[in-house]
N, C-alpha and C positions, 0 to 999 in steps of 0.2 A: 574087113570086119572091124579092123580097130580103128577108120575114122566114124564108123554106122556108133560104136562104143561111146567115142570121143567126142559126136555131135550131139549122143543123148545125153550124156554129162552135161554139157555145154546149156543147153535146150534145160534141164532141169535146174540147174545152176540157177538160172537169169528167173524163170518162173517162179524160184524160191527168194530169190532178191527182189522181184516186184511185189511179193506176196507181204515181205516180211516189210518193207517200203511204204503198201499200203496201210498195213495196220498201224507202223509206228507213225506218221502222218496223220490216217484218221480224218475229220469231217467235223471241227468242233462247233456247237450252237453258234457262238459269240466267238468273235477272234477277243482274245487275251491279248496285252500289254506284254513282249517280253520280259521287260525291265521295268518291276516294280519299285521305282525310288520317286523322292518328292512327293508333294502335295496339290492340290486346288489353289489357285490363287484369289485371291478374296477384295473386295473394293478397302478393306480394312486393310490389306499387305500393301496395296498402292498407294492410301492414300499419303501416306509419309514421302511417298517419291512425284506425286500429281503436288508440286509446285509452281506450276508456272502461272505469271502474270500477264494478261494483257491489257495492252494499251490499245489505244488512249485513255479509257476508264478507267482503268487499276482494278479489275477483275479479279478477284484473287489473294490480293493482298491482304495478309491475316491482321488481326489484331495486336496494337503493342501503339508504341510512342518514343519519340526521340527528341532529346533536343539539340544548339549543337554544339554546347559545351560537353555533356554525355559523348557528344560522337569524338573530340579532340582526345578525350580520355580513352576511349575506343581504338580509335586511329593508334596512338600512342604508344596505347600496347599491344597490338594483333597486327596493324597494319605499317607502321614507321619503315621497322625491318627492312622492307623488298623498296615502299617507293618515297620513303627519304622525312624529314620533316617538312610539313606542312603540305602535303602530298606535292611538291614542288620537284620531286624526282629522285630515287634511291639508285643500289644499285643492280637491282632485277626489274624495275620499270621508270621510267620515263614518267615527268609532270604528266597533273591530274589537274592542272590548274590553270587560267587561262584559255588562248586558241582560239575564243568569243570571235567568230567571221573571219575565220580561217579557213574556207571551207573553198573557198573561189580563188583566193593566189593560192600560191605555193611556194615555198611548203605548205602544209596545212598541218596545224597544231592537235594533234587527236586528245580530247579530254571530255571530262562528260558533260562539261558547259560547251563545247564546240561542236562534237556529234550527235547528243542523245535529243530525240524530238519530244520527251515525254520523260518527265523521272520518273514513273515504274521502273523505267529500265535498268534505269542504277540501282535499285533495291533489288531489282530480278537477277543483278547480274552480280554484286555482291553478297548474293542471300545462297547462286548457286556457286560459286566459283573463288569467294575467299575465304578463309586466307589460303593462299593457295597451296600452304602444307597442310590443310584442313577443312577440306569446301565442306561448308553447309554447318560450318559448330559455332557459329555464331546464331545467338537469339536475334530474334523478330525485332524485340527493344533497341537492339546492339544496332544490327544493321538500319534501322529506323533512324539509329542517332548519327550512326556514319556517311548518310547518305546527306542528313542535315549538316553533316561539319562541310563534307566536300560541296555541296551546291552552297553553301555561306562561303568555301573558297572562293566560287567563283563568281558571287557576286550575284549569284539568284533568288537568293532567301538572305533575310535581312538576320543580325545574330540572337535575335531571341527568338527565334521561329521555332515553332512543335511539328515537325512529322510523325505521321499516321497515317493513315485508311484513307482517310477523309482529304487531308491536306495536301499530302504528297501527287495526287492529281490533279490538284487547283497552277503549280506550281507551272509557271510561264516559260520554257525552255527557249533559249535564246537561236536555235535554228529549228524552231518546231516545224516554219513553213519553208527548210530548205530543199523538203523532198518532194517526189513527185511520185504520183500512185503509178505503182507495177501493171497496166490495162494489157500485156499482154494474151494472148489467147489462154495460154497453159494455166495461168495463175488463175482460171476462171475454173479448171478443172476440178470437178466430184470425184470422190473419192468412189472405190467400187471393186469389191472382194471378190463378187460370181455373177455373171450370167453380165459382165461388160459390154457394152458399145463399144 
């Protein structure tokens, strides 16, 4: 008698737990967001962070102008600090000067007259990542005129030259033709979110 008791207990227990389970559950229209926090993100929240430039055109490159007395004055006080006077080498980096066909012995001397195939790069690359207690708090002017001090380092732009928009793509980078195009299979690959090959 007292497990016949004990099984209806049992047996009505669990029927009241599925019941109460179901209702507080429920069937709603639309699933809800548990966690109502943040916003929509908007082409206006981006576009402050959509900087990048490419080469070889100079896509991208906003407006302003440098020359490269402006960039020595530049240099001078945002950049000396870390890599030294005359970007000749401090003591958190290494010369910025020189290395021109260094690229086939070795050592090889890394600077932006010895690596970069295109000077966007040096604007692109100082516009995201100096100073480097401060990436990106330099103006468009600033880094325009810094790019023109360091390429009159090394002897690519003559010292009265104006970088800009315009200019800074004309500029003859002295290992522009030491690369070779990436023709591997992958690099030919589409991009593709849903319904992939």
């Amino acid at each position: 008698m007292r497990s016949r008791e004990l099984a209806a207990g049992l047996g009505a227990a669990i029927i009241a737990v599925g019941c109460a389970t179901q209702q507080y559950m429920g069937t709603p229209a639309e699933p809800t967001p548990r966690v109502k926090i943040g916003k929509p993100i908007t082409n206006a929240d981006i576009a402050p962070w959509d900087i990048d430039i490419r080469t070889p055109d100079g896509k991208g490159l906003p407006a302003g102008h440098g020359t490269v007395a402006e960039g020595k004055t530049v240099y001078d006080a945002k950049c000396m600090v870390c890599h030294g006077a005359d970007a000749k080498g401090g003591p958190v980096y290494g010369t910025m000067v020189g290395g021109i066909g260094s690229f086939k012995p070795s050592p090889r001397v890394l600077t932006p007259g010895s690596m970069y195939p295109y000077a966007p790069i040096l604007f692109d690359y100082i516009r995201r990542a100096m100073p480097m207690d401060h990436p990106q708090s330099l103006t468009a002017n600033e880094v325009y005129a810094v790019s023109a001090y360091l390429l009159n380092l090394n002897g690519i732009i003559p010292t009265d030259a104006v970088m800009d928009q315009n200019t800074l793509v004309q500029v003859q980078m002295p290992n522009r033709n030491g690369f070779i195009i990436d023709d591997r299979p992958d690099t030919k690959a589409v991009r593709c979110m849903t319904n992939c090959k």
